[in-house]
N, C-alpha and C positions, 0 to 999 in steps of 0.2 A: 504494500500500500504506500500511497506517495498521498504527501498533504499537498491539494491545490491553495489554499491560505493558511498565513501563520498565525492570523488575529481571530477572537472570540474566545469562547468559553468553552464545555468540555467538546460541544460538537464542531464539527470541524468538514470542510468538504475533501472531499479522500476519493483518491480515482486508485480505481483496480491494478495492480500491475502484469495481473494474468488477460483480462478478459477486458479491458480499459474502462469500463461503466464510472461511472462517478455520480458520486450521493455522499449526503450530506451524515456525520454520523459522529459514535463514540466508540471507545473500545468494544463497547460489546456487537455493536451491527455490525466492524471491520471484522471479529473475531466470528460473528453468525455467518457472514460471506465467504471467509478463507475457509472454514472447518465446513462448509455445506448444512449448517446446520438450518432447519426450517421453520421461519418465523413468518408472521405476518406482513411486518415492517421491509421485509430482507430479502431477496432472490438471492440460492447460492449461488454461488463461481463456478462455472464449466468445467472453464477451460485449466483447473489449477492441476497440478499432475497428481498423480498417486503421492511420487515419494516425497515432496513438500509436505502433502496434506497429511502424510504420516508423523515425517517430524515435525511438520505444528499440530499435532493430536500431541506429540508426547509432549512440546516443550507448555504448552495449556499446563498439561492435567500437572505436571512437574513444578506449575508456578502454583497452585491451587492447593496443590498437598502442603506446600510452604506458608501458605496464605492461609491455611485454617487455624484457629486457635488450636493450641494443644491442651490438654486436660490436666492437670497437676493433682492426685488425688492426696486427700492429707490425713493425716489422721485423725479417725473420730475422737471429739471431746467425751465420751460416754464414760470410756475407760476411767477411774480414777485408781492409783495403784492401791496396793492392799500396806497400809502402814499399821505394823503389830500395836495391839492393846496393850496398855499397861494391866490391863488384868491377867496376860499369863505370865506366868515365872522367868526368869532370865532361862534354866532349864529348857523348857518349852519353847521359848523363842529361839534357841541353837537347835534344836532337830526341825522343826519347821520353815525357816530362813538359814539357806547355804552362807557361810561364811564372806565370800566375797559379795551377794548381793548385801548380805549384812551392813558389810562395812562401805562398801562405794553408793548402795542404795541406787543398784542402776535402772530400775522402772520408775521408781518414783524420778530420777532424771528425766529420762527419757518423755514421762509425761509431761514435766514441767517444761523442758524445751519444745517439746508440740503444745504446748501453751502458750509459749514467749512467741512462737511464728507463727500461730493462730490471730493472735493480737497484731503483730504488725499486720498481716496481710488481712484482716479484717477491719480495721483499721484507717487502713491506706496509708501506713507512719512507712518515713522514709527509713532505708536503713541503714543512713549515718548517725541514727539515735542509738544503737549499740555502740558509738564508738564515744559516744558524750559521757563524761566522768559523771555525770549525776545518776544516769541510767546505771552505769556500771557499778558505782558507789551504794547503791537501791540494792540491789540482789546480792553484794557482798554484806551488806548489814544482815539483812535478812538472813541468809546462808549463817551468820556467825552469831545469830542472840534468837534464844527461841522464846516465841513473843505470841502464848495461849490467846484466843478468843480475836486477835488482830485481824482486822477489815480493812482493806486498802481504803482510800479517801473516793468517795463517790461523784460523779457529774457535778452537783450541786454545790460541793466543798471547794471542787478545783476550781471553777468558776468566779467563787463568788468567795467567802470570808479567808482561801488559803493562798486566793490569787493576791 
């Protein structure tokens, strides 16, 4: 396709390079004429050969697959890990919890960090906030004083009497 003008908006007048027709259009009525595809708007191209129309079948569907979103699945918030009661014995909590999750506590990790990327990406918080010393400062306090019954600060607090 060859553009007859370079001025306007998406449409544009566009003369054939196979079959020389010219009409006025957008990507998608040049791409309904080259691929033979059959619209109301569009007469396909004749005269286009097989092996063109083959490789623009493929280089199409090739920008298309690239062009769809992809799916990112994450993990459900549902899970919350199993943290031992103080009601059984230290006994009891060594034959029930392996030693290493014992001591590194890696579900209970692992759920809190599908918590921390749940929150930005729902959110929409940029993720140069992990690199801010307040943020970081936040989860190292936390990590190191264990602080019963504590509620983060709500919508209404940050807003308005903490701002």
């Amino acid at each position: 396709m060859s553009r007859v003008d370079e001025v306007g908006g998406g449409n544009r007048r566009c003369k054939c390079n196979f079959c020389q027709s010219e009409f006025k259009g957008s990507y998608n009525k040049v791409k309904n004429h080259l691929l033979r595809l059959r619209t109301f708007s569009m007469k396909p191209c004749t005269t286009v050969t097989e092996t063109y129309l083959r490789e623009m079948v493929r280089v199409v569907t090739e920008s298309e697959k690239r062009a769809k979103p992809k799916h990112v699945p994450l993990p459900s918030g549902s899970i919350i890990p199993a943290v031992p009661s103080n009601s059984m014995d230290s006994k009891e909590q060594k034959f029930r919890i392996g030693s290493l999750e014992k001591a590194f506590q890696m579900e209970a990790r692992d759920w809190l960090n599908c918590e921390i990327v749940r929150m930005f990406y729902f959110g929409g918080l940029l993720f140069h906030l992990a690199r801010n010393p307040h943020y970081i400062n936040t989860f190292m306090f936390v990590a190191n004083h264990h602080l019963d019954g504590f509620i983060s600060s709500g919508y209404d607090a940050l807003r308005t009497i903490l701002l």
